[in-house]
C-alpha positions in Angstrom: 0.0 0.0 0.0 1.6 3.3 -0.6 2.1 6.4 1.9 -0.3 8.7 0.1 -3.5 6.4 0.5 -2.6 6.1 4.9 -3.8 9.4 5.6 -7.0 8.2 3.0 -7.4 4.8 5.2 -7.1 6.4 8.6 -9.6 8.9 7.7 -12.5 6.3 6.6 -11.8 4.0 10.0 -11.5 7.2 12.5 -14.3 9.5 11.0 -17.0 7.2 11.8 -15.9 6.3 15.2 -15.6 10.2 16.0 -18.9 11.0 15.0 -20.3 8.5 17.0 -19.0 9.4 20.0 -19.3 12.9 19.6 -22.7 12.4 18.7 -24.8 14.4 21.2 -22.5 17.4 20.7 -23.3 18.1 16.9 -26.8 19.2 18.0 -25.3 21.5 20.4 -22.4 22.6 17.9 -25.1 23.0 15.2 -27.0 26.0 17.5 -23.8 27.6 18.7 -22.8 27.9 14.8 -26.1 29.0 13.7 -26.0 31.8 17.0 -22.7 32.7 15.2 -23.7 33.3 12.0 -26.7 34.8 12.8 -24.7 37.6 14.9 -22.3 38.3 12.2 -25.3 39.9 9.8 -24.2 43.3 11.3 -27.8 44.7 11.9 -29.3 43.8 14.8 -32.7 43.8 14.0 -31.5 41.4 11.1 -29.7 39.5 14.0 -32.4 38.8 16.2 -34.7 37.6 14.0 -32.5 35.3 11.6 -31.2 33.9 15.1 -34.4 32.7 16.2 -35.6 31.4 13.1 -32.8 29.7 12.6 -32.1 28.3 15.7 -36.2 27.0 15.8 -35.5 25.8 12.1 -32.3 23.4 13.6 -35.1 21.4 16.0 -37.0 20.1 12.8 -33.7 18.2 11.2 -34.0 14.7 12.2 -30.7 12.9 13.0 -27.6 14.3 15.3 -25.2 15.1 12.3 -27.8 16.6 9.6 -28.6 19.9 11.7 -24.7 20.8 12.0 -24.6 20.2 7.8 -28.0 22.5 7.9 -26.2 25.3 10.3 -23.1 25.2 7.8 -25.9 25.9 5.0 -26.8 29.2 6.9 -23.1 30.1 7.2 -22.6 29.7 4.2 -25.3 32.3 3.1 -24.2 35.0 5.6 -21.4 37.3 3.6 -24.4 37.7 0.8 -26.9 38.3 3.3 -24.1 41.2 4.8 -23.6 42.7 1.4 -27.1 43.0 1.0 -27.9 44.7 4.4 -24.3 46.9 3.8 -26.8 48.4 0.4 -30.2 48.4 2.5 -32.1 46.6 5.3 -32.6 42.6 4.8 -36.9 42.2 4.0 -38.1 40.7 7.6 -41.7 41.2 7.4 -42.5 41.0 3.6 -45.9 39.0 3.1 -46.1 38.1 -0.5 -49.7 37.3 -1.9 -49.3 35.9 -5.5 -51.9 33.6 -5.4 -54.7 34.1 -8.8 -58.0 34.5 -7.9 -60.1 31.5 -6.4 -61.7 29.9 -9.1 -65.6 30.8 -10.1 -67.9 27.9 -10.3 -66.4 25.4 -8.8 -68.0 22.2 -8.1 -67.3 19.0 -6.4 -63.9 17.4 -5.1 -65.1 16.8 -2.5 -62.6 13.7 -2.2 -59.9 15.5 -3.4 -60.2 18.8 -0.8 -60.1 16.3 1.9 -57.0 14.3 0.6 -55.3 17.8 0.6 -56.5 18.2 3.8 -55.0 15.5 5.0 -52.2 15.6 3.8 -50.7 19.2 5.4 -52.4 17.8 8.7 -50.5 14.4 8.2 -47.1 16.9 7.6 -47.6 19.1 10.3 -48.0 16.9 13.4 -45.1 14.5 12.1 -42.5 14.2 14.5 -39.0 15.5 13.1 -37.4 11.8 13.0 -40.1 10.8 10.2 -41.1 14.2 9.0 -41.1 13.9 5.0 -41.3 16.8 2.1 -43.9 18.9 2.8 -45.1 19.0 -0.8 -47.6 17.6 -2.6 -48.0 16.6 -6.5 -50.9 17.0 -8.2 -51.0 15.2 -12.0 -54.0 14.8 -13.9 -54.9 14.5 -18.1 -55.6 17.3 -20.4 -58.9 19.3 -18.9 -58.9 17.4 -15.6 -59.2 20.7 -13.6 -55.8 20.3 -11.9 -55.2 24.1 -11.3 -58.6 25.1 -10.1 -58.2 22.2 -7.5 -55.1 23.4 -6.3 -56.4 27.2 -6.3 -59.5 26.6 -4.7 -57.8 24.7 -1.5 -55.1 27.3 -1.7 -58.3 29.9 -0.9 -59.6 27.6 1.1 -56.4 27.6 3.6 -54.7 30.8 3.1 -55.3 31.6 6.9 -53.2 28.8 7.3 -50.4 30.3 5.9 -50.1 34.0 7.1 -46.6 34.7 6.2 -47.6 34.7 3.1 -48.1 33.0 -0.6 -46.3 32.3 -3.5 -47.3 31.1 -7.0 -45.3 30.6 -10.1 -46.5 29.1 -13.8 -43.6 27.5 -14.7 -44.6 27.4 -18.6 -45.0 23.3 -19.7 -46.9 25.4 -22.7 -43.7 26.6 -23.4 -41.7 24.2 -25.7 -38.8 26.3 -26.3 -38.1 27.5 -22.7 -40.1 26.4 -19.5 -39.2 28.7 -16.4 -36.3 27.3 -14.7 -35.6 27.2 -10.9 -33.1 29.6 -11.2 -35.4 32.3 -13.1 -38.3 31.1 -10.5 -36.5 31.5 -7.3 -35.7 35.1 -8.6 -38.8 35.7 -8.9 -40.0 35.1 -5.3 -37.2 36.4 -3.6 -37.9 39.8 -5.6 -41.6 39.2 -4.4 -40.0 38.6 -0.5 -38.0 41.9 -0.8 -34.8 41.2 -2.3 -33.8 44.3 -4.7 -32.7 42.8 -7.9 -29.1 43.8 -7.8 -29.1 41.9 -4.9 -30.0 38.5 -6.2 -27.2 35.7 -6.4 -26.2 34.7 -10.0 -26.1 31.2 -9.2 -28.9 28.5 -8.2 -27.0 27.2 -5.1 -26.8 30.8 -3.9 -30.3 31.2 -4.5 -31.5 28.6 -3.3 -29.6 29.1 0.0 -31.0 32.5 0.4 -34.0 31.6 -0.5 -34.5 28.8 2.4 -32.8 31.4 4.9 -35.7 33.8 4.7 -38.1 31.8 4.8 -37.3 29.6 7.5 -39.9 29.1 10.3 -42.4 31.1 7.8 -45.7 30.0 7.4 -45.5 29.8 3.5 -48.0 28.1 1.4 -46.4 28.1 -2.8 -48.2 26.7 -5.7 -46.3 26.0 -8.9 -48.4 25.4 -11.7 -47.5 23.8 -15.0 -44.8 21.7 -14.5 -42.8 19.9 -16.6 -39.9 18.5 -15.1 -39.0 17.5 -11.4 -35.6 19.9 -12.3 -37.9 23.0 -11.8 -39.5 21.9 -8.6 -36.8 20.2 -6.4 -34.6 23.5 -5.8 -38.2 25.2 -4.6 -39.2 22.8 -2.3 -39.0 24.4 1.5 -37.7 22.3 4.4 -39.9 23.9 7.3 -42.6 21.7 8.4 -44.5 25.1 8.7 -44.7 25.6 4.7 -45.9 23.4 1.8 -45.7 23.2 -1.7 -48.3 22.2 -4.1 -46.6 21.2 -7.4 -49.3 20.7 -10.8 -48.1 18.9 -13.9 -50.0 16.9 -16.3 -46.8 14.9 -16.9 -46.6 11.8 -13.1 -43.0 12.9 -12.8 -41.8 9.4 -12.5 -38.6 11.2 -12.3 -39.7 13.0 -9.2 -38.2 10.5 -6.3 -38.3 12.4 -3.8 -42.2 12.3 -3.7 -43.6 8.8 -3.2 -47.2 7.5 -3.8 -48.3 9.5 -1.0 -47.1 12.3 -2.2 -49.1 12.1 -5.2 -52.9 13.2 -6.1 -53.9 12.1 -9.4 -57.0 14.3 -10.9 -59.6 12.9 -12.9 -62.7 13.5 -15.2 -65.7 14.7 -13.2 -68.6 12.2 -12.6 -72.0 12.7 -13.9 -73.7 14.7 -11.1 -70.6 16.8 -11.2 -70.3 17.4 -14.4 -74.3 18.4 -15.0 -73.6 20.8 -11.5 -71.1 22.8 -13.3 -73.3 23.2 -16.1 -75.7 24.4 -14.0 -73.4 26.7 -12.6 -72.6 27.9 -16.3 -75.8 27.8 -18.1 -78.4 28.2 -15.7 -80.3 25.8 -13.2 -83.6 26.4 -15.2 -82.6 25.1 -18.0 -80.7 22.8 -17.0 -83.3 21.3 -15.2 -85.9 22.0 -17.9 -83.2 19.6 -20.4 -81.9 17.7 -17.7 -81.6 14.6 -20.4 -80.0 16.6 -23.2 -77.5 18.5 -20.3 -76.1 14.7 -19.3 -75.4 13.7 -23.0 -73.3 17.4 -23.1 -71.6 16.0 -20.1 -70.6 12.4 -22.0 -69.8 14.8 -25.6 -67.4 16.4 -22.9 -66.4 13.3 -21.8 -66.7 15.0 -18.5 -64.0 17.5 -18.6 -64.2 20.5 -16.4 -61.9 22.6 -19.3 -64.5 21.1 -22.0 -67.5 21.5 -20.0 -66.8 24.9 -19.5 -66.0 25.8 -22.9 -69.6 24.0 -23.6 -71.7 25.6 -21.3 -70.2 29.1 -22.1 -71.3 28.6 -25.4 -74.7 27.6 -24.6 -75.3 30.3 -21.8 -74.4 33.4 -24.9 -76.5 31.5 -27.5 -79.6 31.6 -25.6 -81.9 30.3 -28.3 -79.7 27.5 -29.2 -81.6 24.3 -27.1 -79.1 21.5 -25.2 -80.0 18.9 -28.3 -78.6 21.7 -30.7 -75.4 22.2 -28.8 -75.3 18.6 -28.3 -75.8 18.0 -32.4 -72.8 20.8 -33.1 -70.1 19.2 -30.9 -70.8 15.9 -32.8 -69.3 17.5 -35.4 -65.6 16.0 -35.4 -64.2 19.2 -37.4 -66.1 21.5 -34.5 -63.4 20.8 -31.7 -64.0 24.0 -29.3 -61.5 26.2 -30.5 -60.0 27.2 -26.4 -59.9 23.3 -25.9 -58.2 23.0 -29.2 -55.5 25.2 -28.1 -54.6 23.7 -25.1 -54.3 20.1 -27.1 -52.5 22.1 -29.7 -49.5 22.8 -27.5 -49.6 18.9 -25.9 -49.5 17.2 -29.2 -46.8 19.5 -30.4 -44.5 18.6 -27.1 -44.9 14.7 -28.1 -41.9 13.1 -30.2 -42.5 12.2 -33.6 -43.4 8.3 -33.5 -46.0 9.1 -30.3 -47.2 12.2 -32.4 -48.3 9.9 -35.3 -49.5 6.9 -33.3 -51.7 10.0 -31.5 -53.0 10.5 -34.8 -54.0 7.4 -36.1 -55.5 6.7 -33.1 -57.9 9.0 -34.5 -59.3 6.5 -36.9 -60.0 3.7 -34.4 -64.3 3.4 -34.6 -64.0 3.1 -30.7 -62.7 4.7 -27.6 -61.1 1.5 -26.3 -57.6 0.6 -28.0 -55.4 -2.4 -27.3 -51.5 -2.8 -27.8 -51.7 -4.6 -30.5 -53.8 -1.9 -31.8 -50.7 0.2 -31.8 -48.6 -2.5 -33.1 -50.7 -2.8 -36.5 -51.2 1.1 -36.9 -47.3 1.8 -36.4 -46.1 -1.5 -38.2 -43.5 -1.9 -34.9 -43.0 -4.1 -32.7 -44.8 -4.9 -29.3 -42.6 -3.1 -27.2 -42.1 0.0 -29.0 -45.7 -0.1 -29.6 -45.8 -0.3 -25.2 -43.1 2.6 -25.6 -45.4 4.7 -27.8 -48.3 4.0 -25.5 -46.9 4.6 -22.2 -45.8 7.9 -23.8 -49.2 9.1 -24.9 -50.4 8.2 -21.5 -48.2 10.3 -19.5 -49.0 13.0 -21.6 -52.6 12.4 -20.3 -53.9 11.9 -23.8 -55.0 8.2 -23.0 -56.0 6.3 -19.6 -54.6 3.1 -18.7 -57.4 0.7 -18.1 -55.8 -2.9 -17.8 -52.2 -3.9 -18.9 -53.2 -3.8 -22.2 -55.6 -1.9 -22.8 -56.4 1.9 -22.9 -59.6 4.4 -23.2 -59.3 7.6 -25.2 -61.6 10.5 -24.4 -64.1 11.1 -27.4 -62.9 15.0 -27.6 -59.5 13.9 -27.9 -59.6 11.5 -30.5 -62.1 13.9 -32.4 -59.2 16.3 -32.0 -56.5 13.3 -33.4 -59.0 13.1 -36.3 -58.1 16.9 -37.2 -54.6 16.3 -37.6 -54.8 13.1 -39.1 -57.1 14.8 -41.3 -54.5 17.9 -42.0 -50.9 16.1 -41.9 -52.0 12.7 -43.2 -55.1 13.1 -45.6 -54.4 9.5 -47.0 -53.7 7.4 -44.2 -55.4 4.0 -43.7 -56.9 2.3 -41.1 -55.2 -1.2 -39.9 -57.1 -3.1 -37.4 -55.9 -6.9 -35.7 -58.2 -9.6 -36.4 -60.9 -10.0 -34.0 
């Protein structure tokens, strides 16, 4: 063995044997380096307060080593947080309020409020050994009604959260350039005081700044349209006081940090629900009055809050249009709502080429129930990559799994894969398997 790896060999025997038996001193050391740091902000209003958050913030790090790596995180933030009070006073009582407007009409979720409920109540009374990321992800297909969920609970629990709110659309619609964390955390520590010049040019700085304000802070941020677990991890917050509601149509598989239970998958309304909302939209008369004709709009919609609404505005301004007449328009395969048709536009542009034309030709399948070997005779591949192509399309919540081979496509979106099919592939053919 050579000299140069002793020093390498003594290190990996001795270091684990010192920090065992210094064990209940790193706890201590942890709050005397935190006090330290704190005192050398220079202000001493900035002082006080950054002490005591911090020091509180140490007694939710499980373990005996992890708060001393957490106190070395503040120090590490303190000659940025000096520069900036040296050029004006550090933000201590900022209370941002970002969060949109709580959505009109909203209807049902009854289930899903309460799963949020639970959730923050489930965080909060943790014990710091087993406390977990106080964040939630909320997933859902095309229409589903993700973001009003979110917003609505948001309202609903704001006087949870009286330090403040943050929210962020993080652009998924966006295929050139989604927001990244680094752009995003700029963005809320403007909104938490921070003059721009003052803002670190790197993520890790950022991010380290970022978590320094707002430790011990009742916080409550929702980041809406998500595309990648990249955008989301540096924003997560560590206090068990704040949470984090995270909305992507995309599950995020990537996304380890957040297991099942971390997860809250959105789907189509019912029937009730969905004829409530149209209610809401067109009018409980009449409604009422075509109570038969309202229930087929709902199926035409295939129960889609996005679709439903698009729908029933169009039937509340066209007041001498009956329910049967609407109903007898969106029949019409070329009539895709145009708002609806937007928002699909901008999915099936994101998709790669191969799931882009399976999308398509899914189109001409007579039913709304496909199988994998569907896929295989429509592509001309083989069964995996037809599985490949498949699995894509249903991440990008343009299909639903319903068995281990076999899917369901929403009538509005395969009305809307019979457009393009129609416009990039005017001659394609129809292949089905034998039945």
């Amino acid at each position: 063995m050579s000299g140069g790896a002793l020093p390498w060999l003594a290190a990996a025997v001795l270091l684990p044997l010192v920090v065992n038996e210094f064990k209940d001193w790193w706890p201590w050391l942890a709050v005397r380096v935190v006090r330290w740091s704190a005192r050398r902000l220079g202000d001493p209003q900035a002082c006080a307060r950054y002490e005591e958050e911090w020091v509180a913030n140490l007694e939710e790090v499980p373990g005996k080593l992890s708060p001393l790596v957490a106190a070395f995180g503040y120090l590490a933030v303190v000659p940025r947080m000096r520069r900036t009070l040296r050029e004006g006073p550090v933000p201590l009582n900022v209370c941002p309020d970002q969060m949109p407007e709580n959505p009109s009409g909203f209807v049902g979720r009854l289930d899903e409020l309460a799963r949020l409920d639970e959730h923050l109540f489930q965080h909060a009374v943790k014990k710091p050994s087993k406390r977990e990321i106080p964040a939630l992800l909320v997933t859902g297909g095309v229409g589903t009604g993700k973001t009003a969920l979110a917003l609505r609970w948001a309202h609903l629990n704001l006087h949870r959260f009286p330090d403040g709110n943050l929210y962020a659309d993080l652009g998924a619609q966006d295929i050139t350039e989604p927001a990244s964390a680094f752009t995003t955390l700029g963005r809320f520590l403007s909104s938490l005081g921070i003059r721009p010049a003052h803002i670190p040019g790197t993520l890790e700085e950022r991010v380290a700044i970022y978590r320094a304000l707002v430790a011990r802070r009742r916080l409550l941020a929702v980041l809406d349209d998500v595309r990648s677990a990249d955008q989301v991890r540096p924003l997560l917050l560590e206090s068990s006081r704040s949470f984090v509601i995270a909305i992507s149509r995309r599950q995020l598989t990537d996304f380890t940090e957040l297991g099942d239970t971390h997860r809250l998958q959105v789907t189509p309304f019912d029937r009730d629900d969905a004829v409530e909302l149209l209610r809401r939209i067109v009018g409980t008369v009449r409604v009422n009055e075509e109570l038969d004709a309202a229930r087929e709009l709902a199926r035409l919609c295939s129960y889609l809050p996005l679709a439903l609404r698009i729908a029933g505005e169009r039937g509340a301004v066209r007041r001498g249009t009956t329910l049967p007449q609407l109903n007898a328009e969106l029949t019409a395969p070329l009539d895709l709502p145009e708002r609806l048709g937007s928002v699909l536009d901008w999915v099936y542009r994101s998709l790669p080429t191969a799931a882009a034309r399976l999308f398509r030709l899914l189109g001409t399948l007579p039913d709304e129930q496909l199988t994998v070997d569907d896929a295989v005779l429509l592509m001309a591949c083989a069964e995996v990559e037809a599985r490949r192509l498949l699995n894509v399309l249903a991440k990008a919540g343009l299909l639903e799994p319903i068995g281990r081979d076999a899917l369901h496509i929403h009538p509005l979106l395969r009305a809307y894969a019979q457009n393009v099919l129609n416009e990039e592939e005017p001659d394609h053919r129809l292949r089905r398997p034998p039945k």
